[in-house]
Backbone atoms as SQL, in Angstrom:
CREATE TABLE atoms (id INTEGER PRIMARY KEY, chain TEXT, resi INTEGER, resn TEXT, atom TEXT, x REAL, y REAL, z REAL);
INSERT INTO atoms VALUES
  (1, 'A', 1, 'UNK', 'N', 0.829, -1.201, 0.000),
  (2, 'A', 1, 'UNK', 'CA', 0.000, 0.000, 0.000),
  (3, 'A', 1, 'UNK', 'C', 0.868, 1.257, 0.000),
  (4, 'A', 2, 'UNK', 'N', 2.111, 0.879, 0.562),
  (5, 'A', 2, 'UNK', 'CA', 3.124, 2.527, 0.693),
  (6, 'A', 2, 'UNK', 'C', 3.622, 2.837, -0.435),
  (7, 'A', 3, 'UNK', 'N', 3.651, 1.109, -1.052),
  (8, 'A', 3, 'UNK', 'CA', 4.555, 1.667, -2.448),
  (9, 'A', 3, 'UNK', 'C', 3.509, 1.991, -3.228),
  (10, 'A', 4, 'UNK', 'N', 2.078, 1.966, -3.785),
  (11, 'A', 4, 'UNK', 'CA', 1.154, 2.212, -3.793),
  (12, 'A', 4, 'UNK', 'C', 1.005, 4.034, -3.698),
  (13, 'A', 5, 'UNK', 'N', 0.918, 4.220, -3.086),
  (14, 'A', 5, 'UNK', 'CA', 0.966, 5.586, -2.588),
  (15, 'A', 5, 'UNK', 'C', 1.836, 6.530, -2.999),
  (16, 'A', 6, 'UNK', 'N', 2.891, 6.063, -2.670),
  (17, 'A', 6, 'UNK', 'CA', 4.542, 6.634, -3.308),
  (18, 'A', 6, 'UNK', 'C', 4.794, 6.533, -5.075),
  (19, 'A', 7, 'UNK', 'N', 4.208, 6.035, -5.586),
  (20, 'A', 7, 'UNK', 'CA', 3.819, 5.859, -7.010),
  (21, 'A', 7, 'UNK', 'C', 2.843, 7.434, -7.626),
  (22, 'A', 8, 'UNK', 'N', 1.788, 7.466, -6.840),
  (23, 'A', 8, 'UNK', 'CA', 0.769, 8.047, -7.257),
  (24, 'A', 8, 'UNK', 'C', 0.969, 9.022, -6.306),
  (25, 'A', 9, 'UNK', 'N', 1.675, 9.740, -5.877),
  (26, 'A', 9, 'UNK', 'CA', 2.449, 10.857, -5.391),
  (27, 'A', 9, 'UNK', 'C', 3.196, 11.254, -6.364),
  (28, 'A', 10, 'UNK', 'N', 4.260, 10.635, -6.603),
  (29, 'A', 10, 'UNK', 'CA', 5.029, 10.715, -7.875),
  (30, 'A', 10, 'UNK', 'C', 4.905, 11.232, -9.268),
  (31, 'A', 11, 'UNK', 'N', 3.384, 10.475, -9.268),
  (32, 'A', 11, 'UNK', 'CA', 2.741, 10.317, -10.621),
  (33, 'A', 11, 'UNK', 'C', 1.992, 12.208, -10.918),
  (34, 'A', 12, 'UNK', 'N', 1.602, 13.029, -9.411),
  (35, 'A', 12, 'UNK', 'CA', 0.836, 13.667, -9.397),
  (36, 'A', 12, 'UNK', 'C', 1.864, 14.886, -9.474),
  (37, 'A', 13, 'UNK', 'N', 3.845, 15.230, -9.134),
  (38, 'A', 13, 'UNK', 'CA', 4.127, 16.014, -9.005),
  (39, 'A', 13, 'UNK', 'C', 4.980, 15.726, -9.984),
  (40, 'A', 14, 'UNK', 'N', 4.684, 15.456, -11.568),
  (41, 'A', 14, 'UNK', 'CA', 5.495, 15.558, -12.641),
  (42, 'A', 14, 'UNK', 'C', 5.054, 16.982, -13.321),
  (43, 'A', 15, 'UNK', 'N', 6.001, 17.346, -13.418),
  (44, 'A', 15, 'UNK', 'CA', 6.232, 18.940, -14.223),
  (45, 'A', 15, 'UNK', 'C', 6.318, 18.501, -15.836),
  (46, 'A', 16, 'UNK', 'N', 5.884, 19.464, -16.197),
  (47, 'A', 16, 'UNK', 'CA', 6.146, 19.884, -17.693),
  (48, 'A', 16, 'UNK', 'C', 7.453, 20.026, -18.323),
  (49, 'A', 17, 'UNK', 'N', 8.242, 19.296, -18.825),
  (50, 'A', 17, 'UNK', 'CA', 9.698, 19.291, -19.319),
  (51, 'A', 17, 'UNK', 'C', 9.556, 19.850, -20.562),
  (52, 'A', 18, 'UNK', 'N', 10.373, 21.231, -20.999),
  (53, 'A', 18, 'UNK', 'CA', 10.248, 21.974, -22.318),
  (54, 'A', 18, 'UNK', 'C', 12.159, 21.440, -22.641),
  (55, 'A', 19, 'UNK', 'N', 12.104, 20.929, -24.150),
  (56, 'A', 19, 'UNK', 'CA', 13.604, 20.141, -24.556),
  (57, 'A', 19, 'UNK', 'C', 14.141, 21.775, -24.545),
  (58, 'A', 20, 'UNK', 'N', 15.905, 21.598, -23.827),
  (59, 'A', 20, 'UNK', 'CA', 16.470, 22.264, -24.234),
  (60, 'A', 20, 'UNK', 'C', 17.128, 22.492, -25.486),
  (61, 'A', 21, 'UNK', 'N', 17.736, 23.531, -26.203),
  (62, 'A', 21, 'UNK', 'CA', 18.211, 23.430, -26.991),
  (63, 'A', 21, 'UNK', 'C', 19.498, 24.168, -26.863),
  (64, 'A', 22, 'UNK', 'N', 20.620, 23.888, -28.134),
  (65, 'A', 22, 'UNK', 'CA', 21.945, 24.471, -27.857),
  (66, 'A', 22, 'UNK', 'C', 21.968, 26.630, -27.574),
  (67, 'A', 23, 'UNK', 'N', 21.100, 26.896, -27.855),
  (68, 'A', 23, 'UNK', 'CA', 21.009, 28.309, -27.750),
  (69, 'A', 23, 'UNK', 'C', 20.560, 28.732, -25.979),
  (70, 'A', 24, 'UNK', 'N', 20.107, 27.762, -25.052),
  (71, 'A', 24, 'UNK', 'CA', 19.340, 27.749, -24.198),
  (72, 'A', 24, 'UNK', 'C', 20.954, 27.586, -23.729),
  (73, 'A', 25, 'UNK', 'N', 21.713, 26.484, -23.657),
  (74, 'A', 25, 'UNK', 'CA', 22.874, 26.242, -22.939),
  (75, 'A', 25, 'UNK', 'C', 23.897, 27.335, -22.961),
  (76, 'A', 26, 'UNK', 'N', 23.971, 27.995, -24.462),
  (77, 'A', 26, 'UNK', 'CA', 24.807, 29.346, -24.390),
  (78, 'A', 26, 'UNK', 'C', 24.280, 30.292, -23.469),
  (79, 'A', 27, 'UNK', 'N', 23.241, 30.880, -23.325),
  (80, 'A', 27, 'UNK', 'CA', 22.616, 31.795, -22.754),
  (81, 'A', 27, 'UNK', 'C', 22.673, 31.677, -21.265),
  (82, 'A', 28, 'UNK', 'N', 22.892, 30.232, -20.965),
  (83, 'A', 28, 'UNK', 'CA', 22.777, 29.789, -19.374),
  (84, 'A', 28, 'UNK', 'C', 23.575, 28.678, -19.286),
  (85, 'A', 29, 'UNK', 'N', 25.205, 29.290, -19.184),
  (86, 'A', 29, 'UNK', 'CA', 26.065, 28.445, -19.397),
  (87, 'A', 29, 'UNK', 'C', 26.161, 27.856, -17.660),
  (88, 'A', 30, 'UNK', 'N', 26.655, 26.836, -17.512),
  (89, 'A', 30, 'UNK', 'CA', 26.905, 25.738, -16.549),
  (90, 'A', 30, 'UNK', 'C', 25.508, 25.726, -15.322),
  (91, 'A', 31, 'UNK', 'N', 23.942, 26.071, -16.389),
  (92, 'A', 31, 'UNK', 'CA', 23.067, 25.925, -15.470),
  (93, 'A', 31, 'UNK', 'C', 22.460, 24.802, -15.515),
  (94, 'A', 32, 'UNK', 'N', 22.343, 23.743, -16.531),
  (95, 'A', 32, 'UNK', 'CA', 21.993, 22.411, -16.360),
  (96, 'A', 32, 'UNK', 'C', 22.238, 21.266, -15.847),
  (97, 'A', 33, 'UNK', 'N', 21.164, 20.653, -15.030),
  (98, 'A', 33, 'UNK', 'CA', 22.141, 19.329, -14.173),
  (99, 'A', 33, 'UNK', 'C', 21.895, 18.782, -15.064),
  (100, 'A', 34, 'UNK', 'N', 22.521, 17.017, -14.881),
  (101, 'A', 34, 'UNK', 'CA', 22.573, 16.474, -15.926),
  (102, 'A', 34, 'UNK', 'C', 21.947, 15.541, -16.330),
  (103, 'A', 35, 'UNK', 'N', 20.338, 15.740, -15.331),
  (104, 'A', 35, 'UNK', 'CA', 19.366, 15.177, -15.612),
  (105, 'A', 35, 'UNK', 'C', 18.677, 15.775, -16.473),
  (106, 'A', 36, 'UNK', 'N', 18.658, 17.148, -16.695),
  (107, 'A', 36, 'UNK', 'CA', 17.885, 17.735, -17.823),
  (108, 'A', 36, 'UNK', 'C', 18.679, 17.688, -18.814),
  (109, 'A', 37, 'UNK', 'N', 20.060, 17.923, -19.050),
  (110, 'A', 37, 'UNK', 'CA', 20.805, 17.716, -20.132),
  (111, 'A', 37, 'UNK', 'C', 20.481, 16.110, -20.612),
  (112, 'A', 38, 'UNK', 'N', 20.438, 15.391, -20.054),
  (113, 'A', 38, 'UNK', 'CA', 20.247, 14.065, -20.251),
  (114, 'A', 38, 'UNK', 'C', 18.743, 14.020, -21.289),
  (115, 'A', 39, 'UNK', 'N', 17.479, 14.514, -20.538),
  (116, 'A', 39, 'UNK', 'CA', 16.275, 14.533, -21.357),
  (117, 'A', 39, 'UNK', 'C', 16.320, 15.290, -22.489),
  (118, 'A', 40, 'UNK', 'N', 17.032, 16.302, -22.849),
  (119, 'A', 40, 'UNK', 'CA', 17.261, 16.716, -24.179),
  (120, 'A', 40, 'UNK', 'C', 18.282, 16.464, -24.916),
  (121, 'A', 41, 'UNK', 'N', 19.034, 15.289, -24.513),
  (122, 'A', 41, 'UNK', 'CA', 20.202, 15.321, -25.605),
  (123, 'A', 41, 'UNK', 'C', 19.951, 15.212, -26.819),
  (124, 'A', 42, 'UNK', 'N', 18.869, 14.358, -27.426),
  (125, 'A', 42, 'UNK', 'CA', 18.822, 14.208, -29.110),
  (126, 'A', 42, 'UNK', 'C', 18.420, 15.652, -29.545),
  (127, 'A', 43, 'UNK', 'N', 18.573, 16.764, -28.647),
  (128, 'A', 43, 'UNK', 'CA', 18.293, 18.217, -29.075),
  (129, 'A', 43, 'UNK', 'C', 19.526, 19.255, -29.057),
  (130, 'A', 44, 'UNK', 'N', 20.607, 18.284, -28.421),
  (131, 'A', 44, 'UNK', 'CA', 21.717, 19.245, -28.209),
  (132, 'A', 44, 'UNK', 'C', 22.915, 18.648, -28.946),
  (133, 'A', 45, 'UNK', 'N', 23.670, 20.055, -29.120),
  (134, 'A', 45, 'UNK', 'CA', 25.206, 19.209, -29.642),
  (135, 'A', 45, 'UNK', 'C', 26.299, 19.279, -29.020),
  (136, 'A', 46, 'UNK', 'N', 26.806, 18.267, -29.250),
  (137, 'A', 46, 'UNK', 'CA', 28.044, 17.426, -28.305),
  (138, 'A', 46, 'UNK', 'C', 28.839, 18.474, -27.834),
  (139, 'A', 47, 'UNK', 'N', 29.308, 19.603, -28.944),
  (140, 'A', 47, 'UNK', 'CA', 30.156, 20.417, -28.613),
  (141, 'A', 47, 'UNK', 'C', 29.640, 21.865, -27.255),
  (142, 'A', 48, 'UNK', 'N', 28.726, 22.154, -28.309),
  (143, 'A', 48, 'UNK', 'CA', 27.829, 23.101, -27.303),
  (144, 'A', 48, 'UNK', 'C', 27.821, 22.914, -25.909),
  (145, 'A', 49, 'UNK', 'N', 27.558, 21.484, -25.710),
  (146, 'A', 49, 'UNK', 'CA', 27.760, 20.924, -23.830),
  (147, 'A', 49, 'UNK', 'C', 28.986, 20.906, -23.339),
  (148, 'A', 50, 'UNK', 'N', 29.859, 20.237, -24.181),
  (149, 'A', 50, 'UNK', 'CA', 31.412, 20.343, -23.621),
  (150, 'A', 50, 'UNK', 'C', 31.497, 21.481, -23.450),
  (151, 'A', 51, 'UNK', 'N', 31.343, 22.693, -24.180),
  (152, 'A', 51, 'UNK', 'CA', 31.568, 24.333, -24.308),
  (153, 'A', 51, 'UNK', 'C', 30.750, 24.350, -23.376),
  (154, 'A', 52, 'UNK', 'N', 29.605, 24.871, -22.695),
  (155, 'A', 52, 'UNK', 'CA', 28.951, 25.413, -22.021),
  (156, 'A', 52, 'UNK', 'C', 28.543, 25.283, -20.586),
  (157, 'A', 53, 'UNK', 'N', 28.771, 23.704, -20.438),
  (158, 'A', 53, 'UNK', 'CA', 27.780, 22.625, -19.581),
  (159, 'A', 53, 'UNK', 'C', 29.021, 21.868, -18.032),
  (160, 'A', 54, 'UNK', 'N', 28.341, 22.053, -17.015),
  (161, 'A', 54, 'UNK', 'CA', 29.418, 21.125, -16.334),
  (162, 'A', 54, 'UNK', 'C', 28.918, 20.007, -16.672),
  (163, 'A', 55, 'UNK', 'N', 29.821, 18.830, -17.424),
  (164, 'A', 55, 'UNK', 'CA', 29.619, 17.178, -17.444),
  (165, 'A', 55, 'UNK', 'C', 30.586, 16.618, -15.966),
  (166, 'A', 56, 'UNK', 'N', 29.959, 15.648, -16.105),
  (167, 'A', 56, 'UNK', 'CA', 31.055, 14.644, -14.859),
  (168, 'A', 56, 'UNK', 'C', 31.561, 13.437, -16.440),
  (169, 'A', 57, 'UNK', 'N', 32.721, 12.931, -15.308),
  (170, 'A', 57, 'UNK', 'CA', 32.846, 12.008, -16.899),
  (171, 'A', 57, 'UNK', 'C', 32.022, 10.475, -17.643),
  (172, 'A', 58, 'UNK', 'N', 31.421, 10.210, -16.508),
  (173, 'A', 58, 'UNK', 'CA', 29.925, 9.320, -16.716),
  (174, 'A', 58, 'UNK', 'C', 29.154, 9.716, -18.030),
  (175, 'A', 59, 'UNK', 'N', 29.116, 10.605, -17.669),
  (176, 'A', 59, 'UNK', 'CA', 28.040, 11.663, -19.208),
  (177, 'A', 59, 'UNK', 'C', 28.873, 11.674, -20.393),
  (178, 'A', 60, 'UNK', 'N', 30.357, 12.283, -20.321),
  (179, 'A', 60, 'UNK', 'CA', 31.494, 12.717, -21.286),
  (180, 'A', 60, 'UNK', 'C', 30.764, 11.334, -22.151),
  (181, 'A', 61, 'UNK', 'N', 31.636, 10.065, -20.804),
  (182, 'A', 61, 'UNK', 'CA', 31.471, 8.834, -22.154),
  (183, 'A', 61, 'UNK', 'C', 30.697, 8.424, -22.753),
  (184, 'A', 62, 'UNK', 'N', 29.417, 8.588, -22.244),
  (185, 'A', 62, 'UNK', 'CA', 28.362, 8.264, -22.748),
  (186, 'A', 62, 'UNK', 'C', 27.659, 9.162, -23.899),
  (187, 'A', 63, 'UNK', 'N', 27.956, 10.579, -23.881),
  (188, 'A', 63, 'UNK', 'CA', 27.504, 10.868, -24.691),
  (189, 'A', 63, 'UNK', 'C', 28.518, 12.052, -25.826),
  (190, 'A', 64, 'UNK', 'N', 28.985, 12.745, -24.940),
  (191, 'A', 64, 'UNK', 'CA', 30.258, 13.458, -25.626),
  (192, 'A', 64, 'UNK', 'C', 31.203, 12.669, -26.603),
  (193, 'A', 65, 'UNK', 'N', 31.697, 11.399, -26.243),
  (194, 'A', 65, 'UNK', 'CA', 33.120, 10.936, -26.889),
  (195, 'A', 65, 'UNK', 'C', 31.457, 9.564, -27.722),
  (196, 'A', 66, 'UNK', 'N', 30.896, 9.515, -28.015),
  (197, 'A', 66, 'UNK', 'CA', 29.482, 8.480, -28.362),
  (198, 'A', 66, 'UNK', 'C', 29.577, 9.046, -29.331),
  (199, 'A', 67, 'UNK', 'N', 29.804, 8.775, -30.833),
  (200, 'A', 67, 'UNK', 'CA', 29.791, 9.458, -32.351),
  (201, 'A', 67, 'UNK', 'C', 28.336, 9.133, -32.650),
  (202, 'A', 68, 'UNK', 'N', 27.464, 8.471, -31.869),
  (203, 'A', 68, 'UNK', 'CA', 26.189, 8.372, -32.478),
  (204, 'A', 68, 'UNK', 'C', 25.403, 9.622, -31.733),
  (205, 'A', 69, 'UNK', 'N', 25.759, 10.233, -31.066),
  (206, 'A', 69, 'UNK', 'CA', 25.141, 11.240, -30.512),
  (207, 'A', 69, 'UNK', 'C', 26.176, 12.933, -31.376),
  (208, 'A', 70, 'UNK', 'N', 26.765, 12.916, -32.139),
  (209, 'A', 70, 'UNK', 'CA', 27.286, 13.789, -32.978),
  (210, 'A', 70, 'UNK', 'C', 26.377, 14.168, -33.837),
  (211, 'A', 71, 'UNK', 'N', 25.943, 15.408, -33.776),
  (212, 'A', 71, 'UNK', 'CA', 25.311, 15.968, -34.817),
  (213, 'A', 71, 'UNK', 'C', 25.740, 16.912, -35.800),
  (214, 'A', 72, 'UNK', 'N', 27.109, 16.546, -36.135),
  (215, 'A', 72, 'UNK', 'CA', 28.236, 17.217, -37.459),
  (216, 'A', 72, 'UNK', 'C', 29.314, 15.975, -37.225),
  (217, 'A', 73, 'UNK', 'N', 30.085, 16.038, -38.546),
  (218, 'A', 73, 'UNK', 'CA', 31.646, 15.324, -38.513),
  (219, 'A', 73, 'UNK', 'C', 32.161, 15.814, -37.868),
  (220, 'A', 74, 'UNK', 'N', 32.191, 16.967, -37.653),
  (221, 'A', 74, 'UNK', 'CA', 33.012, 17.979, -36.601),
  (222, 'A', 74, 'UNK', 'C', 33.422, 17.544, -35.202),
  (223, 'A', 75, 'UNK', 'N', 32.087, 17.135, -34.863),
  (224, 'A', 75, 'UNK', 'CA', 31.869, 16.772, -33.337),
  (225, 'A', 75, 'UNK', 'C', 32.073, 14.941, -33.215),
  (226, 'A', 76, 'UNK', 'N', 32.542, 14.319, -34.448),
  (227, 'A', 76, 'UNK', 'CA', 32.950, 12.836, -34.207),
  (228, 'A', 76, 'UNK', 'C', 34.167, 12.896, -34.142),
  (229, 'A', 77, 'UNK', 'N', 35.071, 14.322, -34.114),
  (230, 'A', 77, 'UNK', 'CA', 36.803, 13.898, -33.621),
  (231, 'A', 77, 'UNK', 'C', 36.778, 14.625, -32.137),
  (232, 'A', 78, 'UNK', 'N', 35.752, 14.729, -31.490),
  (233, 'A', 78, 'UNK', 'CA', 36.090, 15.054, -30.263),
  (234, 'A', 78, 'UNK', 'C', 36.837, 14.201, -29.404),
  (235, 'A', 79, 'UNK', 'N', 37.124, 14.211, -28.599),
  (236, 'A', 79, 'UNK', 'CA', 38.468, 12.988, -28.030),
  (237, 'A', 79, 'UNK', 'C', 38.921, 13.657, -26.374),
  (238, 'A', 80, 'UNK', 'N', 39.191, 12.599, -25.699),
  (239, 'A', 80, 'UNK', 'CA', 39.313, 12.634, -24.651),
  (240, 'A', 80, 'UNK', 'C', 40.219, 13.814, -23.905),
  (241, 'A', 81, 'UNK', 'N', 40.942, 14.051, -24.901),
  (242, 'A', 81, 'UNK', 'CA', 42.063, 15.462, -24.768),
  (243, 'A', 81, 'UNK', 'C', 41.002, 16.563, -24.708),
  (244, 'A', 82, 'UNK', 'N', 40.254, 16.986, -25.450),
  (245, 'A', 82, 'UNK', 'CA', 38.492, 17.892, -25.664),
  (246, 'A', 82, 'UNK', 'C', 37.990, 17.958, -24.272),
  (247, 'A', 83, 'UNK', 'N', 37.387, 16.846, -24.023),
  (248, 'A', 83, 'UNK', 'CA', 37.087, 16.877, -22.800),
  (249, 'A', 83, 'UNK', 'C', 37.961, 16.981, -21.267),
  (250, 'A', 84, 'UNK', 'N', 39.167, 16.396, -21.360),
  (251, 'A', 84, 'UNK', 'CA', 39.909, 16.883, -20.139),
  (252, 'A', 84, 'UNK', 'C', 39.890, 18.313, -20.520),
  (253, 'A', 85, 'UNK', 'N', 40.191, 19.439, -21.606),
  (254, 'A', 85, 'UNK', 'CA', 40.703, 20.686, -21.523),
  (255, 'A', 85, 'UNK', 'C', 39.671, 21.549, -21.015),
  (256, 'A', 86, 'UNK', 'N', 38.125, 20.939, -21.743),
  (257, 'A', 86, 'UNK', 'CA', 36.818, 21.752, -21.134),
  (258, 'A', 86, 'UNK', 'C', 36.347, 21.527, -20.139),
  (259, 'A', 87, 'UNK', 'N', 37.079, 19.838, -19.501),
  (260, 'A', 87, 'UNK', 'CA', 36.176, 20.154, -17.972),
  (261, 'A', 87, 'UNK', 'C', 37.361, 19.642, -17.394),
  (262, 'A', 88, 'UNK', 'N', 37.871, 20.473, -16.992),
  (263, 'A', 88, 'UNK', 'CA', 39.093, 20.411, -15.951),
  (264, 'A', 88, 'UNK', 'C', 39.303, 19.409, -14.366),
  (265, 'A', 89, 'UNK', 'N', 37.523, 19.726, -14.359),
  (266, 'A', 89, 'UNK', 'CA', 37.390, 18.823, -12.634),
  (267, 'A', 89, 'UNK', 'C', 37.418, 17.618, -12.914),
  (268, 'A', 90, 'UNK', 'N', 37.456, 16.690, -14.482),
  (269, 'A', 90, 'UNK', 'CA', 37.549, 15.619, -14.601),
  (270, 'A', 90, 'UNK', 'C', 38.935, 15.474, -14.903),
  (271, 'A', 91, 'UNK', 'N', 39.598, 13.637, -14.126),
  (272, 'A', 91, 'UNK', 'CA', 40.481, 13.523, -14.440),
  (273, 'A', 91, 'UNK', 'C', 40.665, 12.047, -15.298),
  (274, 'A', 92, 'UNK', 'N', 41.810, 12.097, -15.838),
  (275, 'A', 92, 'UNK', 'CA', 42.155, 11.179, -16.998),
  (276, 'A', 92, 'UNK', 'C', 41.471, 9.867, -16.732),
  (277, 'A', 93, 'UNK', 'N', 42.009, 9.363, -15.473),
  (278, 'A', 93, 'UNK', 'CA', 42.035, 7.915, -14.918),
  (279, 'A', 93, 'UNK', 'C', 39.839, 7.851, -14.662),
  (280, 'A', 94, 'UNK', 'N', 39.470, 8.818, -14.279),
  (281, 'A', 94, 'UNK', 'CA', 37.918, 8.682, -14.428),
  (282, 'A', 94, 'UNK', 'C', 37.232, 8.860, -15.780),
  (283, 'A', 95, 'UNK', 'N', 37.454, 9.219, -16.400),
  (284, 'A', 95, 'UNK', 'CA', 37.368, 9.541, -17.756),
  (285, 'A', 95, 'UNK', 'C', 37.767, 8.024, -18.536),
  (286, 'A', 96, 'UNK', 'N', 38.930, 7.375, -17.944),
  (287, 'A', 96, 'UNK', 'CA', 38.890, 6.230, -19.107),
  (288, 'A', 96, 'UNK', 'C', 38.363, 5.290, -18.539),
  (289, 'A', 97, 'UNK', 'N', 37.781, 4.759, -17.309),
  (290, 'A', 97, 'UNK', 'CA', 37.070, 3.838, -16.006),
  (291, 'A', 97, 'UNK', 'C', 35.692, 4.501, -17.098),
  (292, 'A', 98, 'UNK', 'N', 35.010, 5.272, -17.066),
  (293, 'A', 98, 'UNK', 'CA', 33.682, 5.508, -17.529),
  (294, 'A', 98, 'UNK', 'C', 33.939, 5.259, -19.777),
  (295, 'A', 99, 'UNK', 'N', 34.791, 5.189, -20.167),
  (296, 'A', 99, 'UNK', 'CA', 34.752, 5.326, -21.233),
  (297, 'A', 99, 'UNK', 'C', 34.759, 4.086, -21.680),
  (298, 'A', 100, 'UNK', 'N', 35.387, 2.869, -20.725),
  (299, 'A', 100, 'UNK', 'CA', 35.811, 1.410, -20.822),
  (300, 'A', 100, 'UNK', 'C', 34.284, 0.945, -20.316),
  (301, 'A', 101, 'UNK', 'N', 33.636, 1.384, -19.760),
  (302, 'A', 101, 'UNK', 'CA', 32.143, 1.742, -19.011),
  (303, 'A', 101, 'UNK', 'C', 31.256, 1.447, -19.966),
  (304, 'A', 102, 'UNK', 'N', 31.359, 2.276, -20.886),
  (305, 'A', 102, 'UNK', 'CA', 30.206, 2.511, -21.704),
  (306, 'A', 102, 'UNK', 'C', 30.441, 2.672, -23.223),
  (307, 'A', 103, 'UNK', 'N', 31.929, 1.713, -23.333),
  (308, 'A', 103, 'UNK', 'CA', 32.291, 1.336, -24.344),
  (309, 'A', 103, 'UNK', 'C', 32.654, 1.996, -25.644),
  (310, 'A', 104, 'UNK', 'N', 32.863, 3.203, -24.889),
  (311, 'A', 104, 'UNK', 'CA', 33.316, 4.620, -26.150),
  (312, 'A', 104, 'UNK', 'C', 34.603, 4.875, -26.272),
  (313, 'A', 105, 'UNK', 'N', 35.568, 5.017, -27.205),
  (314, 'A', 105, 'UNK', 'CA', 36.900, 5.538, -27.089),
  (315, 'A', 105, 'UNK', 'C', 37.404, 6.391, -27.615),
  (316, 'A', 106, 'UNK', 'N', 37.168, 7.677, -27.034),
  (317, 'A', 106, 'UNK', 'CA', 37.394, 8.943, -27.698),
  (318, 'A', 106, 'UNK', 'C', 39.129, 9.071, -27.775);
């Protein structure tokens, strides 16, 4: 019955999610967590987030150094050097633990 309850609580305080887009991330640089970055990614580009966005490196691999989530050639030579330079708080050794992770090798 609690889980019951806790469901349909849940169910009653879902908000309206509007997709971000890459113009939204310039304008309001390092304001997205990366649960909303997450619900709009097939709306954003790879670079734009590295540029704008704090990632942790969980995300990098999964979706930054991920050539199926590239929306230009441009953004399929991004590479692990890219991402250490734009997000500094990540380091190498976490970055390749999440990249071996999720099977990407930027």
């Amino acid at each position: 019955m609690t889980e019951l309850k806790t469901t349909i609580e849940t169910i009653t305080t879902v908000t309206t999610f509007i997709m971000l887009t890459d113009i939204d991330l310039i304008r309001n640089p390092r304001s997205y967590s990366l649960n909303e970055l997450e619900l709009s990614i097939d709306n954003l580009g790879v670079k734009v987030l590295l540029n704008y966005q704090i990632l942790d490196a969980d995300f990098c691999a999964k979706y930054i150094l991920n050539d199926f989530y590239a929306s230009c050639e441009e953004e399929t030579y991004i590479c692990n050097g890219d991402v250490l330079h734009k997000q500094q708080h990540i380091n190498a050794e976490d970055l390749k633990t999440a990249c071996i992770n999720h099977k990407t090798f930027g």
